[in-house]
C-alpha positions in Angstrom: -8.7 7.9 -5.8 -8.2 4.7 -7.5 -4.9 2.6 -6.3 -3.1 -0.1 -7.8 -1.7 -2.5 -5.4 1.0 -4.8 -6.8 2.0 -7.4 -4.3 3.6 -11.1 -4.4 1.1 -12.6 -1.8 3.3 -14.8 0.1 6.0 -11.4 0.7 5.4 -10.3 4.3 6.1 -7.2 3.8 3.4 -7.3 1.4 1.2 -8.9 3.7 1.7 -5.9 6.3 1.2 -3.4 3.0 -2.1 -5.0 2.5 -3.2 -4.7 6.2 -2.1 -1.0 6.2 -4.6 -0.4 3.4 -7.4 -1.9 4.7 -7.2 -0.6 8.5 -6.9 2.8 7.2 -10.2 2.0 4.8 -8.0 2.8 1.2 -9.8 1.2 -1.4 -7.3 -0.8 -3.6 -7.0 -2.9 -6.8 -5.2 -6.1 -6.3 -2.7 -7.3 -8.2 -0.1 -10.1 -8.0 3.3 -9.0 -9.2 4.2 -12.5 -10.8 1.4 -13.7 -12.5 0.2 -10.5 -13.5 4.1 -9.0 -14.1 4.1 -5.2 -15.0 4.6 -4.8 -18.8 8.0 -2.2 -20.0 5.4 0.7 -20.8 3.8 0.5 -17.2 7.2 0.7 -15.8 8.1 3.6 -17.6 5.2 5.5 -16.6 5.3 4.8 -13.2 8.9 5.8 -12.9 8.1 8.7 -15.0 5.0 9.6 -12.1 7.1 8.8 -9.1 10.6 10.8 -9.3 12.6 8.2 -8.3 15.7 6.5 -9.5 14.9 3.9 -12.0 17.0 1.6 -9.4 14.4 1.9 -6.9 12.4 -0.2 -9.2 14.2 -3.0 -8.6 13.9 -5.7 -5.5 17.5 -5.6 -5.0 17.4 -7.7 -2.2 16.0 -10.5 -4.1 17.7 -14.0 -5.1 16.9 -13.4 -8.9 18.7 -10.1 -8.7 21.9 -11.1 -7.1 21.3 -14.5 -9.0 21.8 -12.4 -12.6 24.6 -10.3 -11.4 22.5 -7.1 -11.3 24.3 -5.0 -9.0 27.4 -4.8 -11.4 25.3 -5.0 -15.0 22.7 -2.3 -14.1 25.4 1.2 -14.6 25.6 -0.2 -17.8 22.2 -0.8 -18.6 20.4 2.6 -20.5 16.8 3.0 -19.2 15.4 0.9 -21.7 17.1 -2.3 -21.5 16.3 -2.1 -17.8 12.4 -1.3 -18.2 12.8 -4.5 -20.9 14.6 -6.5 -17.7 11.9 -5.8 -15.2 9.3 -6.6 -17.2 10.8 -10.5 -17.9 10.0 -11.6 -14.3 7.6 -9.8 -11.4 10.1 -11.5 -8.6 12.9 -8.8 -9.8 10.4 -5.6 -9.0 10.6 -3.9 -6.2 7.3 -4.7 -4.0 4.9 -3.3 -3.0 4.0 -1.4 -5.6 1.7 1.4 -4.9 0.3 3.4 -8.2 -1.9 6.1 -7.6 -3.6 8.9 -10.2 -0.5 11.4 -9.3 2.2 9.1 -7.4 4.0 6.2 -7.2 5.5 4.1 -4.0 8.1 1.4 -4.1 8.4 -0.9 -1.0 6.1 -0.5 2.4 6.9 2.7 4.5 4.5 3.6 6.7 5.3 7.2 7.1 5.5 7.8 2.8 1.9 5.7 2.9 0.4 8.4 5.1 0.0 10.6 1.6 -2.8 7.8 0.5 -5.0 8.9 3.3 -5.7 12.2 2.3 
């Protein structure tokens, strides 16, 4: 199975992500969220794959989110505008980024990770 890892490098919960992948032996491409940021058309296929809320997509906890108001400016957003928003800056993207042939993960949990093994 070929897996895209997208990761800011200095994120610990990245770090811990990475570490995870390698003790369990998943083979993984690297790639760094910021310089490398995911274009509007990846985004839209990954959130197509993965079944989840486009809003899951987004690394609400981060200062460039709460910086540009997002929380209140997103309900009004359509889909598109907000796969155009992402795409402007890798720090507002939810990370890790898992993307698999048939899935999609957003943010390190262990438990959901288990899937990758088999």
């Amino acid at each position: 199975m070929s897996i895209l890892f997208l990761e800011y490098p200095k994120c610990s919960t990245c770090q811990k992500a990475k570490k995870w992948l390698e003790e369990n032996e998943i083979s993984f491409e690297d790639r760094h969220i910021v310089e490398q940021n995911p274009s509007a058309e990846e985004l839209k296929q990954w959130h197509q794959k993965s079944g989840m809320p486009l809003k899951r997509f987004f690394n609400t906890s981060g200062m460039l989110y709460r910086d540009l108001g997002l929380k209140d400016k997103l309900p009004t957003m359509t889909e598109e505008e907000q796969y155009q928003l992402l795409a402007t800056n890798g720090m507002l993207v939810k990370r890790p980024l898992i993307v698999g042939e048939d899935m999609v993960l957003a943010g390190f949990k262990p438990a959901e990770w288990e899937k990758l093994k088999s």
